[in-house]
N, C-alpha and C positions, 0 to 999 in steps of 0.2 A: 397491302395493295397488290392484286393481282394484275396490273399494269395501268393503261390508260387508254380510250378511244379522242381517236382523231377526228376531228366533226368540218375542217374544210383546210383547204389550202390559202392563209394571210396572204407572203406577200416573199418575192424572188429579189434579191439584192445580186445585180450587175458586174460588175468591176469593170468600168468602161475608162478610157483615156480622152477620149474627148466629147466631153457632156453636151454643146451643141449639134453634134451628127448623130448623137442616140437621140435625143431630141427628134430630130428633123427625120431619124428612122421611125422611130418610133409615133410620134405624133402623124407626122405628113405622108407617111407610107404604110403603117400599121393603123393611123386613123384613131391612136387609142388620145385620150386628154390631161395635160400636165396637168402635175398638184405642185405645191411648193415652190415654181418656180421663182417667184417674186420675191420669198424665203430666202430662197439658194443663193438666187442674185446679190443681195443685200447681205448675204454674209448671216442671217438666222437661223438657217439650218443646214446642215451640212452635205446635203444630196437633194435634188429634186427627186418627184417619179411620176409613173405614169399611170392609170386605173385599167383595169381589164374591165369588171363590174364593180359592184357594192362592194364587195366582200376582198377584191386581191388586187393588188396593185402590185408592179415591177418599180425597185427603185435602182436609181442609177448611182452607181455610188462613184467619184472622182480618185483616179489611179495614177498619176503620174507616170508616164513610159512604158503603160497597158499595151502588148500588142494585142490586137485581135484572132493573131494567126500565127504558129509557129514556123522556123524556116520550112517545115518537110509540108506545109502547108494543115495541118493538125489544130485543129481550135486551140487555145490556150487557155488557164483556168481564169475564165471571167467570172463565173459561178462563185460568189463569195459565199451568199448561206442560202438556205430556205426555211422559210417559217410555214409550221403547223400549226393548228388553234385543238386545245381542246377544253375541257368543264374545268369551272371554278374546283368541284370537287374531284375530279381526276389530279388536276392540278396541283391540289393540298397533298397529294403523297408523291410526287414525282420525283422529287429529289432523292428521297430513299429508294424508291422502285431505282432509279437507273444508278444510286449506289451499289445496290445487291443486285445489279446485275453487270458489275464493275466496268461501269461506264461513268470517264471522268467529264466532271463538272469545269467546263471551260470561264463564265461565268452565271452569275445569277443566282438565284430572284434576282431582277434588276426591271426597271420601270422603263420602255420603249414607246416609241411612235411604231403604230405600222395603219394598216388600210382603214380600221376601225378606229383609232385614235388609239390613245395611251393604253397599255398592258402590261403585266408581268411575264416575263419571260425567262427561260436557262437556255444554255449555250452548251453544246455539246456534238465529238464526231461519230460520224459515222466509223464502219470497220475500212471502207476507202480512205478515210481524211474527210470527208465533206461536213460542212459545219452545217448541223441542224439548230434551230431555234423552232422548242416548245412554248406558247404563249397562252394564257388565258386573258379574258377581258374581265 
């Protein structure tokens, strides 16, 4: 395999501290619409989110003692991953593509919820630390 094509941006996981002011950001001031929340509430899923469109949704994911803001005034890392989508057959060789390109497998195959419903996805950093998620449907 000579790599993989990327075909859209899934879906941005958060790391917020407190789920009803992303909410009331997010919803009441960005105007976007929760999924999940009645899930979340009830203890079924373990993060609400929110839809951009069809295809990418933000989800908010619950942090305990998340600041928003370092002392020097500096964002903190709320940025837990981001997911990419790409083909069923890009897909089927990705493991070995970013083996032989000695990049380590965090987890995965492993079966996720994201914007389209369930998917297979790997886990894996970037050369910063930023955790990418590869997924196909």
């Amino acid at each position: 395999m000579s790599g993989f094509k990327i075909s859209e941006l899934d879906h941005i996981v958060l790391n917020v501290g407190d789920i009803e002011r992303s909410l009331q950001f997010y919803t009441g001031v960005m105007g976007l619409k929760a999924e999940r929340l009645d899930e979340f509430r009830t203890g079924k899923a373990g993060f609400p989110s929110v839809r951009i469109n069809a295809d990418t949704i933000i989800d908010l994911f619950p942090v305990q003692g998340q600041q928003s803001r370092q002392g020097d005034g500096e964002p903190a890392g709320n940025l837990n991953h981001f997911c990419m989508v790409t083909s069923k057959e890009d897909f089927a060789g990705i493991i070995d593509y970013l083996k032989d390109n000695r990049i380590i497998i965090r987890e995965g195959p492993v079966s996720r919820w994201g914007a389209r419903g369930r998917a297979t996805s790997v886990y894996f950093l970037d050369p910063d630390g930023n955790e990418i998620e590869i997924r196909c449907y």
